[in-house]
C-alpha positions in Angstrom: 148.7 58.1 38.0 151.2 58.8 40.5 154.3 60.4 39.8 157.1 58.1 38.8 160.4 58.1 40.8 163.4 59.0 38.7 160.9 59.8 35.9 162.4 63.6 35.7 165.7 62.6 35.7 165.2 60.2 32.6 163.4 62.9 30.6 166.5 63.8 28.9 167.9 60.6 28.4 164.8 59.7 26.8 165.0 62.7 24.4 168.5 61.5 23.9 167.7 58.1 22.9 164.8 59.1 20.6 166.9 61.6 19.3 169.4 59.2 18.1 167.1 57.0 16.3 166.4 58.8 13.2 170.4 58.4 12.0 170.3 55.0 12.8 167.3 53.9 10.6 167.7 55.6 8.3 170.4 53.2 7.1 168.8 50.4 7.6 170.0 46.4 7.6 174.2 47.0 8.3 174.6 43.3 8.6 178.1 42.1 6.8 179.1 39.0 8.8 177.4 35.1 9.0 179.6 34.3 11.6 178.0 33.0 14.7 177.9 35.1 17.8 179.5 33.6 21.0 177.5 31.8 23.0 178.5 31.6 26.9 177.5 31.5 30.5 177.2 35.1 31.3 180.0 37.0 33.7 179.2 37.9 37.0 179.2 41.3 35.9 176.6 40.8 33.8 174.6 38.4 35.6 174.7 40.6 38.5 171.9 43.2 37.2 169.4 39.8 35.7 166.5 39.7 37.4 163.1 37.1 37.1 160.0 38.7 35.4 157.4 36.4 36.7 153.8 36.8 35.3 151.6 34.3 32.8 155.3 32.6 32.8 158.9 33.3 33.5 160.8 36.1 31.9 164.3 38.2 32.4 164.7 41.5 32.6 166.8 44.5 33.9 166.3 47.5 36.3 167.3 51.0 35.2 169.9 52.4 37.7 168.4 54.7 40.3 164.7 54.1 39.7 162.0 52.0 40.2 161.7 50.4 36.7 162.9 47.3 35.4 162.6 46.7 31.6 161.8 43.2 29.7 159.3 42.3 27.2 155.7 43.2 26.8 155.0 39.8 25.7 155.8 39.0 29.2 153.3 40.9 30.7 150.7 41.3 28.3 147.9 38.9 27.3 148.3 37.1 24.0 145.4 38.0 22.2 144.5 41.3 23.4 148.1 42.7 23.5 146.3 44.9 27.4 147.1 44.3 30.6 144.8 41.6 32.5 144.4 41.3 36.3 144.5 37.4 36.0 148.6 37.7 35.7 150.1 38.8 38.7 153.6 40.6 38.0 156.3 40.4 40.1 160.3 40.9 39.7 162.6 38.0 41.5 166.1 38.8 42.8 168.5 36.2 45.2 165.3 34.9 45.9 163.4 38.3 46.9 160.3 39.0 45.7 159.2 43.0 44.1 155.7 43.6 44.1 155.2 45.3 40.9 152.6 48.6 40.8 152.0 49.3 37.3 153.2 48.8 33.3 154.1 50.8 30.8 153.5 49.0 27.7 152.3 49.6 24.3 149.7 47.2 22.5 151.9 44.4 20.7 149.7 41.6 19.4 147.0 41.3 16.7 144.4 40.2 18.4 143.0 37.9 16.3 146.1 36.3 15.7 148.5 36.1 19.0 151.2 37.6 16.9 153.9 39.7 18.5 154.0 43.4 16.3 157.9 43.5 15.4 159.6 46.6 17.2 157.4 47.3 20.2 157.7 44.8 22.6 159.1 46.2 25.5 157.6 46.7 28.6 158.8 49.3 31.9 157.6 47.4 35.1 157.5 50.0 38.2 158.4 48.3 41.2 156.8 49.5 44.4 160.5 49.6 46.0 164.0 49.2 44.2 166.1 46.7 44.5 169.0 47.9 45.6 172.6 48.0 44.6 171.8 46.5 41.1 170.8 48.5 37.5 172.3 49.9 34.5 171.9 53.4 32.6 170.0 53.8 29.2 172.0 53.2 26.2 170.9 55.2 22.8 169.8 53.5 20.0 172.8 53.8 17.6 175.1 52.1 20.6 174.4 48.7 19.0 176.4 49.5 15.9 179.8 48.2 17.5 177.3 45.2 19.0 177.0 43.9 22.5 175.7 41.3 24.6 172.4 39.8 25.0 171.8 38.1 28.4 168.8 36.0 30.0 167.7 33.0 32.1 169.0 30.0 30.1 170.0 26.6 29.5 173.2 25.7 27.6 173.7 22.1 26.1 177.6 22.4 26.5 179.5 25.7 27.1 179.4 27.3 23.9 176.0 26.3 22.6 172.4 26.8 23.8 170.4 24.0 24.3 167.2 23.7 21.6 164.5 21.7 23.0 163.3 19.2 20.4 159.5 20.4 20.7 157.4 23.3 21.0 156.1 21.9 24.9 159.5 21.3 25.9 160.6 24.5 24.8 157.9 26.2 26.7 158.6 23.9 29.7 162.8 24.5 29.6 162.2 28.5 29.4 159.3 27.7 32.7 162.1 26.2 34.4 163.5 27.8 37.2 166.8 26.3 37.4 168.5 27.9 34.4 171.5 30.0 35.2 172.3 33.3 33.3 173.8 33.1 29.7 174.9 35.6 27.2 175.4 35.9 23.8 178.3 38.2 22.1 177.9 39.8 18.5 179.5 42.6 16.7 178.2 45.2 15.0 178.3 43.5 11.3 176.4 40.7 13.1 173.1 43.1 13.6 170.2 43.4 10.9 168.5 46.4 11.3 165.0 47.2 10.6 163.8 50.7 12.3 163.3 49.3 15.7 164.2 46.2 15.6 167.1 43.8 15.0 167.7 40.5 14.3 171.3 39.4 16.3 172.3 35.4 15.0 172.1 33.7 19.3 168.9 31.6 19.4 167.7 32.1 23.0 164.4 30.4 23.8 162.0 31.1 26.4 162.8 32.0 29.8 165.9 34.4 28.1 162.2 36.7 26.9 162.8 40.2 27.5 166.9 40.0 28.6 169.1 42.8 28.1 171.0 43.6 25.6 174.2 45.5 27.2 177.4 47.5 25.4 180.1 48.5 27.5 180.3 52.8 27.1 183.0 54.1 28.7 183.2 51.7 30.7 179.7 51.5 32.0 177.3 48.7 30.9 173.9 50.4 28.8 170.9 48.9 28.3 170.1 49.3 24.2 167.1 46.9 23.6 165.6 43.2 24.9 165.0 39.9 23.7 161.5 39.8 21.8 162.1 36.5 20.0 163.6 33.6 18.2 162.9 32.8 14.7 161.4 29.2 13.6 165.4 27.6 13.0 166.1 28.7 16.7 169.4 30.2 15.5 168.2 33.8 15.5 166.3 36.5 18.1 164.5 39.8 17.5 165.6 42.6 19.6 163.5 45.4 20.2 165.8 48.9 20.7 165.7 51.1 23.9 164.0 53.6 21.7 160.8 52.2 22.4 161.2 52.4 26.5 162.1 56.3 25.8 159.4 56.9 24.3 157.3 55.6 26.8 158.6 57.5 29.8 157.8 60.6 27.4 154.4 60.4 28.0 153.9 57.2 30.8 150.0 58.0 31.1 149.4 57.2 27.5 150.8 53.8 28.0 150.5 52.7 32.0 148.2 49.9 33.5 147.7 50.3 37.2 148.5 46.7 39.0 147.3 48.6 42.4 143.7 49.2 41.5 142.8 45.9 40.0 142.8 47.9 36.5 142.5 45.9 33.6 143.5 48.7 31.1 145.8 51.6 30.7 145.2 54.5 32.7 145.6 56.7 29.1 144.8 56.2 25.5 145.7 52.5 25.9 141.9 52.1 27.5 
């Protein structure tokens, strides 16, 4: 595998972000509110760094400032019931209507293949683009940066401008997160909002498809940080699992244990993902 542009320079913020995880589980679920987030259309600001994931289906994600990766969900990338890479998808990153070719993954295995089931707290996925796109990215948050909450943003719908809108079935669900029409939303919490299971969190917004593998920002002295992505939505459609950043830093740690090569018409990880 070649080397990775900006992968020396994210070493220590990888360290940094793993580093802070241990403090932060260790308390487990902090959740002391029921009040419902706030649901909105996103601020240019925010909507400024969303980009398309396109693959097996439509996807949001976010690229890392100064770099050639963009994170979002593995479940994006990654074929249902054999949680690898397959060459049938062809990955590619959409922004203002340009398309990034896309030259590898890294992603760790996140279904159980004999059930299609998404493993809670590892589904996130570090596409490398083949060039950036530029002007556009945010820095890595650490893992305990969620505490005060944030804001989770992705491609999608909104019945009216403070609700999302819930598709009465499971195809049109599927077909409203296809869609590509949807503009950017977002989704405010706090802190006392946020269960928290190792991980992985559970923040009360209810995206649906299409908002798969969107950011979840804070605002750190005043620069936005990327601190985990939209994994999914519980059956009542009032809830999302959010993988943490944690899981992208400990990727770059060792990227040849968990890349696929898009550029040699690999099929499986270049490392112990084979």
């Amino acid at each position: 595998m070649r080397r990775l542009i900006g992968f020396a320079s994210l070493l220590l913020v990888a360290c940094v972000v793993i580093s802070s995880q241990a403090a932060f589980t260790d308390k487990g679920s902090f959740q002391t509110s029921t009040e419902p987030a706030l649901i909105r259309h996103a601020s240019q600001e925010e909507s400024t760094h969303l980009v398309r994931v396109l693959s097996k289906g439509k996807c949001s994600g976010i690229p890392i400032k100064g770099t050639l990766y963009v994170v979002t969900a593995a479940h994006c990338v990654l074929d249902k019931y054999t949680g690898k890479f397959t060459s049938k998808y062809d990955v590619r990153v959409e922004y203002n209507d340009k398309r990034y070719d896309v030259s590898g993954v890294l992603a760790q295995e996140t279904v159980a293949p004999t059930e299609g089931k998404v493993f809670s707290g590892t589904d996130m996925a570090v596409l490398v683009l083949t060039k950036p796109i530029p002007g556009i990215g945010v820095d890595f948050g650490s893992h305990q940066d969620i505490r005060k909450g944030g804001t989770l943003i992705g491609y999608q719908p909104l019945a009216t401008k403070d609700s999302f809108y819930h598709p009465a079935s499971h195809d049109e669900l599927t077909s409203v997160g296809l869609t590509t029409t949807t503009a950017p939303a977002a989704c405010t919490f706090t802190g006392s909002q946020v269960t928290a299971i190792k991980n992985f969190w559970s923040i009360p917004c209810g995206m649906v498809p299409g908002g798969s593998g969107g950011p979840v920002l804070v605002v750190k002295n005043g620069k936005l940080l990327l601190v985990g992505v939209l994994s999914s939505v519980d059956a009542s459609l009032s809830s999302n699992g959010i993988t943490s950043v944690s899981i992208a830093a400990e990727m770059l740690l060792d990227p040849d244990r968990y890349y696929y090569s898009l550029t040699n018409d690999s099929t499986t990880a270049t490392g112990s993902n084979r």
